[in-house]
C-alpha positions as CSV (number, residue, x, y, z in Angstrom):
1,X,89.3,93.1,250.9
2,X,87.6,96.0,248.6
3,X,83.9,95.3,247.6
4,X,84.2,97.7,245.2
5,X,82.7,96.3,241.4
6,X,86.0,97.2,239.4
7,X,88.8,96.3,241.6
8,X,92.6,97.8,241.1
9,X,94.5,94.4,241.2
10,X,93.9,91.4,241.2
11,X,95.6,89.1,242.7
12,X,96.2,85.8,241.3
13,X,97.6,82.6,243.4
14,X,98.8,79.4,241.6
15,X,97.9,76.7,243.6
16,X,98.6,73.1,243.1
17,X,98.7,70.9,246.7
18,X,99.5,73.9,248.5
19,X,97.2,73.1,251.7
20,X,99.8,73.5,254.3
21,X,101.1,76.8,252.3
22,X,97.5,78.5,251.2
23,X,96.0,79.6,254.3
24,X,99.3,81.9,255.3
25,X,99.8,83.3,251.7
26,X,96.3,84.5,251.9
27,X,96.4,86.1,255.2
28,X,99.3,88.0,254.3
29,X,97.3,89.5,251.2
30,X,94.3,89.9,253.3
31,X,95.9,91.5,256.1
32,X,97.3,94.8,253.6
33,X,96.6,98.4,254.7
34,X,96.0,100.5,252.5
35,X,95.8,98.6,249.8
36,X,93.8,99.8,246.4
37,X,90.8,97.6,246.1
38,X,91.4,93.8,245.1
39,X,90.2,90.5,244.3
40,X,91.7,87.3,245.0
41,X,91.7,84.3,242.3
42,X,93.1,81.0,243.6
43,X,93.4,78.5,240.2
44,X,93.6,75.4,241.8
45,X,95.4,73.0,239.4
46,X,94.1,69.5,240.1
47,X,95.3,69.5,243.5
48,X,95.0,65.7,245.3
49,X,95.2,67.0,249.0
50,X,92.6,69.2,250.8
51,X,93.1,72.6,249.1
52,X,89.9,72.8,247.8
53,X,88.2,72.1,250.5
54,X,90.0,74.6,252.6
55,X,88.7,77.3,250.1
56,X,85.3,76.2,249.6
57,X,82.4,78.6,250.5
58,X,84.6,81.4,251.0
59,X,83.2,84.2,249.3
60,X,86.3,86.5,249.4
61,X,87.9,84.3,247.3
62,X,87.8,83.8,243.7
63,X,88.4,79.8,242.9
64,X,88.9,78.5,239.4
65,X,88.9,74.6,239.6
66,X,91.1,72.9,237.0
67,X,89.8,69.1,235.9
68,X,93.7,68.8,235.2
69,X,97.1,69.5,235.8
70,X,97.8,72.4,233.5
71,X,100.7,73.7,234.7
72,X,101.8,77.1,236.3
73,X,101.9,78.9,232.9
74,X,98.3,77.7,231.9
75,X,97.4,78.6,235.6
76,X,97.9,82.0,235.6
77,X,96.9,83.2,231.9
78,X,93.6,82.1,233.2
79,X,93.4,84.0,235.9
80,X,94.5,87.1,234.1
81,X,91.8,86.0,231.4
82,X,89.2,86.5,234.5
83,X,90.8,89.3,236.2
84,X,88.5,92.3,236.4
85,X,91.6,94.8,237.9
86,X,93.2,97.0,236.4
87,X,97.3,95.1,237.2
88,X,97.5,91.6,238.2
89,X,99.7,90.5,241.5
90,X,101.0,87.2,240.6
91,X,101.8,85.7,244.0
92,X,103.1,81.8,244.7
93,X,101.0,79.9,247.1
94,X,104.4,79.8,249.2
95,X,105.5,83.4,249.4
96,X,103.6,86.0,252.0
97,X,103.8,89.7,251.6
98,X,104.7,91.9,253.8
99,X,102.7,94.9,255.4
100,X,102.1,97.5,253.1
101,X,103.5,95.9,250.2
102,X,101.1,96.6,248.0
103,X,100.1,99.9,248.7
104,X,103.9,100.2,248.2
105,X,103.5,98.7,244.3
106,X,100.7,100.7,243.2
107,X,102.6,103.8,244.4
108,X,105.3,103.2,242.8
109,X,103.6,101.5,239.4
110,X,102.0,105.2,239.4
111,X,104.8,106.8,239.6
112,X,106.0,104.5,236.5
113,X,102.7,105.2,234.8
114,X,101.8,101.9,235.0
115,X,104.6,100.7,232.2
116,X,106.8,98.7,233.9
117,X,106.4,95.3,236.1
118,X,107.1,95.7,239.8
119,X,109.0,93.6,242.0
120,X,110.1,93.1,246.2
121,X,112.9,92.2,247.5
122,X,112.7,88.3,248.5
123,X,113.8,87.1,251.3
124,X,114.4,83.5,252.7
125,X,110.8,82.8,254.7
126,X,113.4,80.2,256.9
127,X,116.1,82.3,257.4
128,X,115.0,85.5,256.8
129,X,118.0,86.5,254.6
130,X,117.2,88.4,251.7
131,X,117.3,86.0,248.2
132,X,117.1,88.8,245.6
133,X,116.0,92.3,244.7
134,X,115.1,91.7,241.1
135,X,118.0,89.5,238.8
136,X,120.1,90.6,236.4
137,X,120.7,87.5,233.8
138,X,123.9,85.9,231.7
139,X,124.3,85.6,228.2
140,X,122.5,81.7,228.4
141,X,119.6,83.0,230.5
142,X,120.6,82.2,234.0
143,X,119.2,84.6,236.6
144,X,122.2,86.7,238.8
145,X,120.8,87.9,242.2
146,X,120.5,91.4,242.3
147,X,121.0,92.5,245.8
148,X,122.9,95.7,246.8
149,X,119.7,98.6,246.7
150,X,122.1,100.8,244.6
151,X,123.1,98.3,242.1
152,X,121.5,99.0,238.0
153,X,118.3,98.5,237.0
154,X,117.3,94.4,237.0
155,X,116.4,92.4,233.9
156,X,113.8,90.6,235.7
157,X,112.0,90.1,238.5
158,X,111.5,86.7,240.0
159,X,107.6,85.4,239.7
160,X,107.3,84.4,243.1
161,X,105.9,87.8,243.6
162,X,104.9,89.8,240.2
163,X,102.9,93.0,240.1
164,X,101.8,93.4,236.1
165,X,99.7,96.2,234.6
166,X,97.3,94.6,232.2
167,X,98.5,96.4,229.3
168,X,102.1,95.2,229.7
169,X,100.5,91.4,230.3
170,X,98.5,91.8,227.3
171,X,101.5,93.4,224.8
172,X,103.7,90.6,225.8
173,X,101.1,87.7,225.3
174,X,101.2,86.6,229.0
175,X,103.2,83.2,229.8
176,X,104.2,80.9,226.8
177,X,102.1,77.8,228.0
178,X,104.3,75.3,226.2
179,X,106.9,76.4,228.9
180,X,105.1,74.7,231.7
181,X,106.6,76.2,234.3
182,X,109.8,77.5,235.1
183,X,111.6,80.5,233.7
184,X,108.7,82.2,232.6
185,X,108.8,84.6,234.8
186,X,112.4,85.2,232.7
187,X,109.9,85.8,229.4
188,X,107.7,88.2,230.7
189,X,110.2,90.5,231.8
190,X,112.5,90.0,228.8
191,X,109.2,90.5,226.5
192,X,108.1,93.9,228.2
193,X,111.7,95.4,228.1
194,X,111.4,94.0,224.5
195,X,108.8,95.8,224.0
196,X,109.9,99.1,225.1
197,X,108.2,98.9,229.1
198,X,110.1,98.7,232.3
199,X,111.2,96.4,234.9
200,X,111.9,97.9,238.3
201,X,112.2,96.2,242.1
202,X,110.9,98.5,245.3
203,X,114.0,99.1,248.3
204,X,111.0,97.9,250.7
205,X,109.3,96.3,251.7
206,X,109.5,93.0,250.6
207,X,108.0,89.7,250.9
208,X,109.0,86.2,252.3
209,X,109.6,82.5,250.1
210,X,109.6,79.2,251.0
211,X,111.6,78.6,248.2
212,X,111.4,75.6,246.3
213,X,108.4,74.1,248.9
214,X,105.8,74.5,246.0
215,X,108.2,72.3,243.2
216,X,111.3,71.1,245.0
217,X,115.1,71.8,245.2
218,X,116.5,75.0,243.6
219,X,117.0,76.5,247.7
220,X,120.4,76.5,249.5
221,X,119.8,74.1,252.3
222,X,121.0,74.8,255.7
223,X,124.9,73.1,255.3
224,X,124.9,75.8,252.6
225,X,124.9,73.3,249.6
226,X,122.6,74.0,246.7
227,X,119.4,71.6,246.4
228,X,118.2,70.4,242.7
229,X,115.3,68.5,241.5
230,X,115.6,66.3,238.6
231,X,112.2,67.3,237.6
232,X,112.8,71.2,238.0
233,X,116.8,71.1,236.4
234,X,114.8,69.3,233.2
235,X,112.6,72.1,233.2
236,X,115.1,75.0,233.8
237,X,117.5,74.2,231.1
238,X,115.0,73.3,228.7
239,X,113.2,76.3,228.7
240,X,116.4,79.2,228.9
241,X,117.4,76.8,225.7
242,X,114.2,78.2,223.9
243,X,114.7,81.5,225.7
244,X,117.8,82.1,224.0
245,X,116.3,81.2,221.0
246,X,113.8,83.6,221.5
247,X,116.2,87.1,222.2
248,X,119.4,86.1,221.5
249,X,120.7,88.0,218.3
250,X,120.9,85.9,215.2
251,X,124.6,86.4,215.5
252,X,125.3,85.5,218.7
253,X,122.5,82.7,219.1
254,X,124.9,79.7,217.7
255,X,127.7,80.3,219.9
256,X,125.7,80.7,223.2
257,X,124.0,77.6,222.2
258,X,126.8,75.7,221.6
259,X,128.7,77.2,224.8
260,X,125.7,76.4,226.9
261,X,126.0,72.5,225.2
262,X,129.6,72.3,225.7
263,X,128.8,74.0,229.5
264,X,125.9,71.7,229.9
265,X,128.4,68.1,229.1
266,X,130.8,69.3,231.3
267,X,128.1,69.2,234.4
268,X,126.6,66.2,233.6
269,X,129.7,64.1,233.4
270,X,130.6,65.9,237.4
271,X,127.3,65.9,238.7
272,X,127.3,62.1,237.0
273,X,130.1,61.3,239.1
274,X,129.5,63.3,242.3
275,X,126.0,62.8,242.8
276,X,126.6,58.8,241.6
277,X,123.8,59.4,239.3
278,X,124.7,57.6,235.6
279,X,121.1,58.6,234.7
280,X,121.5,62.2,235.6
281,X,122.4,62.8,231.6
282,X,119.5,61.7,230.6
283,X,117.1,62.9,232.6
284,X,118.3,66.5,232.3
285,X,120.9,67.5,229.8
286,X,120.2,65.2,227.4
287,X,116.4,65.4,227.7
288,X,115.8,68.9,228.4
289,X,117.6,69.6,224.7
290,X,115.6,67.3,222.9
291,X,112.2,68.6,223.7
292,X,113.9,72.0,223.8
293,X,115.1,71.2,220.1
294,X,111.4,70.1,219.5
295,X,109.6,73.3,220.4
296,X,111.6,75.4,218.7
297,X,109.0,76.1,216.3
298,X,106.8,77.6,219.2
299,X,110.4,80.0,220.2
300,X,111.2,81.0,217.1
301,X,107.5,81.7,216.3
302,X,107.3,84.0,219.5
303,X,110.6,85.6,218.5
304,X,109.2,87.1,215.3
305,X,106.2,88.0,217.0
306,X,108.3,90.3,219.1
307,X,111.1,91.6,216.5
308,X,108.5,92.9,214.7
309,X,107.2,95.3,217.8
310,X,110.5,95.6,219.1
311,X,110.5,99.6,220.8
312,X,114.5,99.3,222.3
313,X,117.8,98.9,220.7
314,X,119.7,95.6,221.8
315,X,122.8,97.9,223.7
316,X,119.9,98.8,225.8
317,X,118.3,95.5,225.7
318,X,121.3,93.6,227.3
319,X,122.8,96.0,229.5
320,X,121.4,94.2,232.5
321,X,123.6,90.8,231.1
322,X,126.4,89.9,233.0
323,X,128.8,87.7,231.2
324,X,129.9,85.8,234.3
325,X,128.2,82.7,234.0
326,X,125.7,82.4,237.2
327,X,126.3,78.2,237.4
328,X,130.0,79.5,237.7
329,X,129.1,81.5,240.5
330,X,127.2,79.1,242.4
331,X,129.2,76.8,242.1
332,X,132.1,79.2,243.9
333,X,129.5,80.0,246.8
334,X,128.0,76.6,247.4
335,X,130.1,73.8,245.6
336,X,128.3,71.0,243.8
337,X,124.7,71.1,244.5
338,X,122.8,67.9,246.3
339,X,119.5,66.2,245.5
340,X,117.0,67.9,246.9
341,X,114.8,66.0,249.3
């Protein structure tokens, strides 16, 4: 790590009970060649096991203490409130770069002029199989995988692995902290291409995930099957519900919304049934609308925000939308999902 005053990245680790997944995500960041100078910031939030401890004295390592569970979104706008480089590197406590990757991303955010956010491709730390290189998303939010090196341009990068210029951060207002966590990742890239910056994803190299170690389910397990949380399904379709409400065209918005209720009945009643769960309903459909319905003073607050700086037509806007749902699609590749253990 750089000892220079002013570093060029920082890079910023969420962690929250992440002992057994800390030590390896910061050797892979410590290990870089060739990297610009950098700082590390570790915002622990709250954290009940031994994570703390494990960073203590460490003087190559930034750590901001939380008193409380804040959440992911709180976690990492203040970190980028500290940051003294020039991009942040927003990195899960469960993912681990690969060598050279980012010497790779400030290359290539050079090349960009430092306007767009970077991605890697993300591959399955188990398996090795690569996840994603960026996502495109559907018409109700849902991220597509993006996989084929040749395929268009992503919507959005998954935030597993983020590389942000500060400028970009700061235009776009950072992470909506009444989102929590989950899907935010979604809003930052949405908000930059909004705003008239880019989103791009590097060929190589990439970095590994222990997907869903850090809040549970939302990994394919290995008989294939899809693996869901009750906690992290609340959370997901709660917050593309006030995504839509935040880009969706006033035209379009009530129809996606009612499509994604009429979409979002349908799979409660299966999973309901499949999963023998009669309080599935609540605890995600049903639930994740209401509190969706009661922020949507905070969405529709953000949205004019953003119309009024909007730098890009919509055409251009939603040409990285598919209209093939992506529930459809999983549910074609890995049938109903399971509860996740």
């Amino acid at each position: 790590m750089s000892t220079d005053p002013r570093p060029v990245v920082s890079v910023c680790i969420a962690n929250y009970n992440g002992e057994h997944l800390l030590e390896e995500c910061l050797r892979s960041v410590l290990a870089q060649e060739n990297a610009p100078a950098f700082e590390i910031i570790v915002h622990d939030d709250a954290s009940t096991d031994r994570s703390l401890a494990l960073l203590e004295g460490r003087s190559d390592i930034r750590v901001l203490a939380s008193e409380s569970n804040t959440g992911f979104c709180v976690s990492n706008n203040r970190m980028a409130a500290v940051a003294r480089g020039e991009h942040l590197l927003l990195l899960n406590n469960d993912a681990t770069l690969a060598p050279g990757a980012m010497a790779a991303l400030h290359r290539r955010s050079l090349e960009l002029q430092h306007r767009s956010i970077l991605g890697l491709p993300q591959y399955d730390d188990a398996s090795g199989k690569l996840i994603d290189r960026g996502c495109w998303l559907d018409w109700m939010m849902n991220p597509v995988p993006r996989t084929a090196e040749t395929d268009p341009s992503p919507a959005m990068v998954v935030g597993a692995c983020l590389w942000v210029p500060v400028p970009v951060w700061n235009a776009t207002g950072g992470f909506p902290e009444w989102f929590g966590t989950n899907a935010e990742d979604v809003y930052l890239c949405c908000a930059a291409r909004w705003l008239g910056f880019g989103v791009d994803v590097l060929t190589m190299p990439g970095y590994r995930h222990k997907v869903g170690r850090s809040q549970g389910g939302g990994r394919v397990g290995t008989n294939g099957r899809l693996e869901l949380s009750t906690r992290r399904r609340y959370l997901s379709e709660r917050n593309r519900a006030l995504l839509m409400c935040i880009f969706q065209p006033c035209w379009l918005l009530p129809a996606t919304l009612l499509a994604n209720a009429g979409i979002l009945l349908l799979e409660a009643v299966v999973l309901m049934i499949a999963l023998r769960r009669p309080a599935l309903p609540w605890q995600v459909h049903i639930t994740s609308q209401r509190d969706a319905w009661r922020l949507r003073g905070n969405a529709f607050a953000l949205r004019r925000r953003l119309a009024a700086q909007r730098a890009v037509r919509l055409p251009e806007f939603f040409r990285p939308f598919r209209l093939v749902p992506a529930k459809l699609q999983l549910l074609l590749r890995h049938g109903l999902p399971i509860d996740a253990k």
